[in-house]
MIFILUM-720356 format. One record per residue (C-alpha): residue in three letters; x, y, z. Coordinates in pm, whole numbers, padded with zeros to 5 digits, always signed. Layout:
<recs>
alaXYZ
...
</recs>
This chain:
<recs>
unk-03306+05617-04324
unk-03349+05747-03969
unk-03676+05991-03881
unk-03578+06204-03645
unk-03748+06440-03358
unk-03734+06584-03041
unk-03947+06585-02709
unk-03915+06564-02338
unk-03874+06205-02295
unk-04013+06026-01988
unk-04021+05714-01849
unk-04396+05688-01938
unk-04252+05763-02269
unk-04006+05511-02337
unk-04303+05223-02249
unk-04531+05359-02522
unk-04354+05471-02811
unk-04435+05358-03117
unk-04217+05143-03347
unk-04144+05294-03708
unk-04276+05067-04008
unk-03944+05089-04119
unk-03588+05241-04072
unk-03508+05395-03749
unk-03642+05654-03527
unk-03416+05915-03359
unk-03627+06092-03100
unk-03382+06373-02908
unk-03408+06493-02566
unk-03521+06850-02475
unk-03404+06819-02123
unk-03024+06731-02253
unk-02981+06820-02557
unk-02758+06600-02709
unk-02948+06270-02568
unk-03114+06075-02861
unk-03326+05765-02809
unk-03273+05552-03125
unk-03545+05341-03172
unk-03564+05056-03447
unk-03844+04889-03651
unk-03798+04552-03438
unk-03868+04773-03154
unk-03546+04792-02974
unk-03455+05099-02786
unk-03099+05257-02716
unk-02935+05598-02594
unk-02639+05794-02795
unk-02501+06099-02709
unk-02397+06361-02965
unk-02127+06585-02929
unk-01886+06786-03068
unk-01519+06873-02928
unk-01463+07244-02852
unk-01142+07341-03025
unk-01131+07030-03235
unk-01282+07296-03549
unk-00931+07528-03518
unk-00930+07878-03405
unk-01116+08199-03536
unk-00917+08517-03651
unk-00926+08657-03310
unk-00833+08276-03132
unk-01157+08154-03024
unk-01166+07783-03060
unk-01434+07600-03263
unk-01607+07291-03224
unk-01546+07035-03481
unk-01704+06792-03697
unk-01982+06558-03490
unk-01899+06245-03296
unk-02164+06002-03151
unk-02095+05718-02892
unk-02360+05457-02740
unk-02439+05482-02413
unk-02643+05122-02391
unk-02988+04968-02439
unk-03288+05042-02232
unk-03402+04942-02004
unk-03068+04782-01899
unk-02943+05171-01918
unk-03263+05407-01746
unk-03302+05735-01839
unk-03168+05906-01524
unk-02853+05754-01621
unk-02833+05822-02016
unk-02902+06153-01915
unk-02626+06149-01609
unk-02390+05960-01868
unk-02466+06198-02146
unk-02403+06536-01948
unk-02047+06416-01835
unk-01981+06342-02178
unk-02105+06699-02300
unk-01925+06838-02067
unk-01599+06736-02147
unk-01633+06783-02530
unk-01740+07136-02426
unk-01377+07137-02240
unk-01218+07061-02534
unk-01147+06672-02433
unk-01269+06395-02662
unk-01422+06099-02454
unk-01369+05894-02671
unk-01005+05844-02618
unk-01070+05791-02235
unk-01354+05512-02322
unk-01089+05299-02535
unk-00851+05382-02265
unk-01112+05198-02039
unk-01190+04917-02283
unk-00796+04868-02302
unk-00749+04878-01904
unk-01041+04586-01869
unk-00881+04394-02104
unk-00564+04390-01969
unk-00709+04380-01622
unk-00805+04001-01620
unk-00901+03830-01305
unk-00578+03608-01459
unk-00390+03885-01534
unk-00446+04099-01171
unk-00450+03717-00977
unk-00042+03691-01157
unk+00028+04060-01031
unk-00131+03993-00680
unk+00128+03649-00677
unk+00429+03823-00775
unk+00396+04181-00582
unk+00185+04070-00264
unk+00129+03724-00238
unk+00439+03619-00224
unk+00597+03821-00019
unk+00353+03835+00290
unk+00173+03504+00257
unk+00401+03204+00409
unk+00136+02940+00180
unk+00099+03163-00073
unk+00177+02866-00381
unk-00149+02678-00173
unk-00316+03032-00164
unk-00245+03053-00547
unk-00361+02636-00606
unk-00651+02716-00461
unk-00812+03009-00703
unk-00646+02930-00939
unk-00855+02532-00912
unk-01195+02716-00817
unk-01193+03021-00964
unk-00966+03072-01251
unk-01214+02858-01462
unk-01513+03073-01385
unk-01318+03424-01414
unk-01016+03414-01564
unk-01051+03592-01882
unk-01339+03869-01664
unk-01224+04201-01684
unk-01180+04278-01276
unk-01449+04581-01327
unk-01729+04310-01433
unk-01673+04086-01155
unk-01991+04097-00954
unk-02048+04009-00563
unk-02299+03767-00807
unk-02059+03594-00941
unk-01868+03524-00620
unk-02163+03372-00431
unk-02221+03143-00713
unk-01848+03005-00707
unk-01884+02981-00306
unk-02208+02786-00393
unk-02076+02492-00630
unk-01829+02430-00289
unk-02058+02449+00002
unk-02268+02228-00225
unk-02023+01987-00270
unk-01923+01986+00105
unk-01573+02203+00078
unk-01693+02447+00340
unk-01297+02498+00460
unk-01233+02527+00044
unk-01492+02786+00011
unk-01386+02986+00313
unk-01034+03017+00182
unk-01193+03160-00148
unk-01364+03406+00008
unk-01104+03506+00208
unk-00847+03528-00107
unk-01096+03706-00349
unk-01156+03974-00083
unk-00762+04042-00061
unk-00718+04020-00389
unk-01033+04247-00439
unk-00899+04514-00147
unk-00526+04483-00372
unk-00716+04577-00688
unk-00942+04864-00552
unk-00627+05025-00396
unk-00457+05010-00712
unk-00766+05189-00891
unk-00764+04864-01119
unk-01153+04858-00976
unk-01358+05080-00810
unk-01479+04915-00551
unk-01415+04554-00346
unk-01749+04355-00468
unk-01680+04065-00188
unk-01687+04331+00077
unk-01962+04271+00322
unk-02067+03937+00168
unk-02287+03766+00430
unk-02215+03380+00397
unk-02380+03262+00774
unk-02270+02887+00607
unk-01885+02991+00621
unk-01908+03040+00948
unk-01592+02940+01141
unk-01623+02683+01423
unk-01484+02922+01679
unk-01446+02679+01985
unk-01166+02583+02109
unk-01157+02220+02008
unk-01154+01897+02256
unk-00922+01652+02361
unk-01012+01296+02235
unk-01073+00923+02406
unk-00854+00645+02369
unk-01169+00462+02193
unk-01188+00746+02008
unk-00783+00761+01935
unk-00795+00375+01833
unk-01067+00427+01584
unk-00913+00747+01418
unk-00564+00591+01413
unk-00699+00205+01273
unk-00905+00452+01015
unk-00615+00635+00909
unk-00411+00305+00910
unk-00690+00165+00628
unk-00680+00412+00453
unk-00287+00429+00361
unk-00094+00655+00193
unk-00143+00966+00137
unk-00404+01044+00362
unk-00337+00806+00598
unk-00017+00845+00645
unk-00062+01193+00685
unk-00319+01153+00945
unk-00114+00943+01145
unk+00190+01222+01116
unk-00017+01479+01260
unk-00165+01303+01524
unk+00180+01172+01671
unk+00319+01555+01654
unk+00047+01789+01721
unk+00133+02002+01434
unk-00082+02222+01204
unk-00217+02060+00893
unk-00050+02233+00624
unk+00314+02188+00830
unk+00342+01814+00714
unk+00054+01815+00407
unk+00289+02093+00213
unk+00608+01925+00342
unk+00887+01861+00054
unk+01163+01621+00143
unk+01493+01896+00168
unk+01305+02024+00507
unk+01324+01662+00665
unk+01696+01656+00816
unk+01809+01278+00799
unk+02093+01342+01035
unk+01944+01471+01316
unk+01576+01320+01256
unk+01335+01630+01241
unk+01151+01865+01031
unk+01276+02163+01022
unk+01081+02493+00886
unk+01134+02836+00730
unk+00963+03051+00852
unk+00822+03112+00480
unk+00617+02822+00560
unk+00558+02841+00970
unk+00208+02995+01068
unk+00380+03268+01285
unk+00622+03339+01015
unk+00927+03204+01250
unk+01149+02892+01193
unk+01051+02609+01411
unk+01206+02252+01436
unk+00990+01969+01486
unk+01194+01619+01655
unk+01080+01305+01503
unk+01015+01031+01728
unk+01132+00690+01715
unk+00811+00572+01627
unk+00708+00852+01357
unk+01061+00807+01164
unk+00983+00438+01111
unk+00654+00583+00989
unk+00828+00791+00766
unk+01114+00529+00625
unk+00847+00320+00470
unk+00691+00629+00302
unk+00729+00615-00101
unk+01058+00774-00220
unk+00937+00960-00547
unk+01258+01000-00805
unk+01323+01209-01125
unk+01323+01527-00916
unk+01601+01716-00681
unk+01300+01736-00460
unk+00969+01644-00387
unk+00643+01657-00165
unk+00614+01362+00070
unk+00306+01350+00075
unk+00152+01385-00265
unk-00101+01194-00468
unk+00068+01271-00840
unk+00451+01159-00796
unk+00568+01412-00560
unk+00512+01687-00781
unk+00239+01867-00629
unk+00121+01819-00264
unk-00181+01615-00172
unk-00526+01758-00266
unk-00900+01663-00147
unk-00853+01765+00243
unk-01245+01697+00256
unk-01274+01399+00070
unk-00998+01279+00279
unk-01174+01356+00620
unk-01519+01172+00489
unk-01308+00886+00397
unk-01142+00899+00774
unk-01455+00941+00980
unk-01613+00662+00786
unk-01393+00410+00887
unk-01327+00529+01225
unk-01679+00487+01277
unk-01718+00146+01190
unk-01437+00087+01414
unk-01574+00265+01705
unk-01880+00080+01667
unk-01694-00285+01624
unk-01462-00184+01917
unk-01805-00091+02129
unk-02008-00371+02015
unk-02288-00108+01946
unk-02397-00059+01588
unk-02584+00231+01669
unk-02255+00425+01824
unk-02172+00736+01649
unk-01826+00950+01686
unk-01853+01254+01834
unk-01771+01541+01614
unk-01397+01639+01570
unk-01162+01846+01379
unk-00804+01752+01218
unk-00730+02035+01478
unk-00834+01816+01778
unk-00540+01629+01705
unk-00329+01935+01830
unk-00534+01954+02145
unk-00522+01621+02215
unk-00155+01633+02215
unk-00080+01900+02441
unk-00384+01783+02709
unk-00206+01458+02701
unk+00109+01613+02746
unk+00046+01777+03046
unk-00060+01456+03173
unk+00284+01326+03111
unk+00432+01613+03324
unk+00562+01874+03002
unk+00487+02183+03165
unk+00372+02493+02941
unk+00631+02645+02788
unk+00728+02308+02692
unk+00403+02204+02560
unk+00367+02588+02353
unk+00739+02524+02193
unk+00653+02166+02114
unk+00280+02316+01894
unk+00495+02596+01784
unk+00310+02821+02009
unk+00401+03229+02015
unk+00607+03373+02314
unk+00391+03643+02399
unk+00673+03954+02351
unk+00923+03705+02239
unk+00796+03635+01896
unk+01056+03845+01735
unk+01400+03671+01918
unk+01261+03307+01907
unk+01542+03109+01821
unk+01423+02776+01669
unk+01646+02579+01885
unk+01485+02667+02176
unk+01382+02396+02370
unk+01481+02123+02123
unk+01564+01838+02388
unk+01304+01900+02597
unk+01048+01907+02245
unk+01241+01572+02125
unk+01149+01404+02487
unk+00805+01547+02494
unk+00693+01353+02161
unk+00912+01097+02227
unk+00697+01040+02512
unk+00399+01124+02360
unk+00452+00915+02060
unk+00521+00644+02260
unk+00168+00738+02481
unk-00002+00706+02192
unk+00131+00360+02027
unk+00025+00208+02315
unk-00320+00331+02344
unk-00374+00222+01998
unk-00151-00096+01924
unk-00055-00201+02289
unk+00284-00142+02176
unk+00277-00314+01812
unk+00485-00194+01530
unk+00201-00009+01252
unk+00164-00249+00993
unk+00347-00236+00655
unk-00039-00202+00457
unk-00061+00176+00507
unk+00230+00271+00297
unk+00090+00099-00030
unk-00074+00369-00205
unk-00375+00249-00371
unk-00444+00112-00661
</recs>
């Protein structure tokens, strides 16, 4: 049985009052009539609101609508819910029951809209109606979250997703040395976030504003590096074989951006006419751009491992060809470790260290080292895949194609020698490991 009373409640109020022996105590509110504080014999404390609907009683003889029969719905448990806001909560509710709405129907409508509205269920939306039609990497966009945060909040309604919850994710990474992983999370949620709030799915974009001072990106410009430096990383990447190896070695004999040979499937690699050639789906400037294989990088790539069973297939992959390689950090530890014990060997100083670089110094390294060769600038920009300033929109990815087969011809053939005198790369690096 429930006791019930009413009095002004207070903060002071809801500290102090006593528990009933048994039952429950319903204390209402005198300043909003309508609040009740329902307390219980274990002590626990929770707000309802009382209402009735206006009109939901029928009409009187002369049309005047009546309220109906009494409805109650919980507004929470205090203290997680304070009093200012049972009180705020309750008076919107009152308010529309004096209207002649029922709030109920618009709270299941609300518990039906989180449920559909899954961080799974939004992330699939984002994919098909975004995603995928403005994001050239969008499928590694879509690998990423759905690796690193799927698992954490996947079935989370989007409106309970809090900036909490975010940080902790971006934790687990920086912890575990993905800095570049958890940058590209952050980056994701907060579109995905900015998609959701526009839509009304959520009210607001939690990630916005987030202050992560350990994401911050390296903003310099990069560096060109040594030929000790070039031997190491090259020997390194020679050690460590296939896939990462390999890969290493492709970038740093064309200059290209990581993702334009890492997310490389074997259709986009024209046999005939030796070069890659990419959509612009999957270029960084969302243009097609051809990239000339060398003499030296095609024998590279002829001793690669031909994956079968599939019309196509990711050359450089770590499961079969069917997904692309994975572990871009683990894979640079694994490189500078070696290259440092080469430097070292190479220097005869065990206390050498190598100098900080980025898979991005490759690209610098290859267009400083071009110039030296004599490519002049426009060369050297169509060779990186640089943007025409004011031309973007025309380029026509046959521009400059001799002059970009020549350039890493000769810069291929620059670097062999700095690194092998001239020697064919050994046969080792294509065995993947055991």
């Amino acid at each position: 049985m429930s006791k019930t009373s009413k009095k002004r409640l207070t903060n002071q109020t809801l500290e102090h009052m006593a528990t009933p022996k048994s039952g429950r105590l319903e204390v209402g509110d005198e300043l909003c009539p309508g609040l009740v504080l329902r307390v219980t014999e274990h002590g626990a404390k929770s707000f309802s609101v009382i209402y009735r609907v206006l009109g939901e009683g029928g009409l009187t003889e002369s049309g005047r609508p009546l309220a109906g029969k009494q409805h109650r719905i919980t507004l929470g448990k205090w203290p997680v819910v304070g009093l200012a806001e049972a009180r705020e909560r309750a008076r919107a509710i009152l308010a529309k029951a004096g209207a002649g709405a029922d709030p109920r129907a618009e709270i299941v409508a609300s518990v039906r809209d989180r449920r559909a509205n899954t961080f799974s269920a939004v992330l699939e939306r984002h994919i098909k109606q975004d995603a995928a039609r403005s994001i050239s990497s969008w499928q590694n966009v879509e690998r990423v979250l759905r690796l690193h945060v799927v698992p954490h909040l996947g079935e989370r309604p989007m409106a309970d997703i809090r900036r909490a919850d975010v940080h902790e994710i971006i934790d687990d990474l920086v912890a575990s040395g993905k800095i570049g992983t958890a940058r590209e999370v952050r980056k994701q949620l907060n579109r995905i976030f900015n998609w959701a709030a526009d839509r009304e799915i959520i009210s607001i974009n939690p990630v916005s504003g987030m202050k992560r001072t350990d994401l911050a990106r390296n903003t310099e410009a990069g560096r060109a590096l040594t030929d000790a430096e070039l031997r190491s990383i090259w020997g390194a990447a020679e050690e460590l074989r296939y896939p990462f190896g390999s890969l290493y070695q492709f970038l740093m004999l064309t200059g290209q951006r990581r993702a334009e040979w890492a997310f490389c499937r074997r259709s986009e690699i024209d046999t005939a006419n030796h070069w890659l050639d990419l959509g612009k789906e999957r270029f960084k400037s969302r243009r097609e751009h051809i990239v000339p294989m060398s003499a030296p990088l095609w024998a590279l790539f002829e001793r690669l491992p031909v994956w079968t069973g599939a019309n196509d297939y990711f050359v450089f992959s770590s499961r079969h060809g069917r997904v692309p390689v994975q572990g871009f950090s683990q894979g640079k530890n694994a490189l500078d470790e070696l290259a440092q014990e080469k430097l070292r060997r190479e220097l005869g100083r065990p206390d050498a260290k190598l100098q900080h670089y980025r898979i991005h110094d490759f690209r610098v390294t290859c267009e400083t080292r071009l110039a030296h060769l004599g490519f002049n600038q426009e060369v050297r920009d169509a060779v990186l895949g640089h943007a025409k300033p004011g031309l973007q929109k025309t380029y026509n990815k046959h521009d400059y194609l001799e002059e970009k087969r020549q350039a890493l011809q000769a810069y291929a053939e620059h670097l062999i020698g700095i690194v092998q005198d001239g020697a064919r790369p050994s046969a080792t690096m294509f065995m993947a490991a055991e």
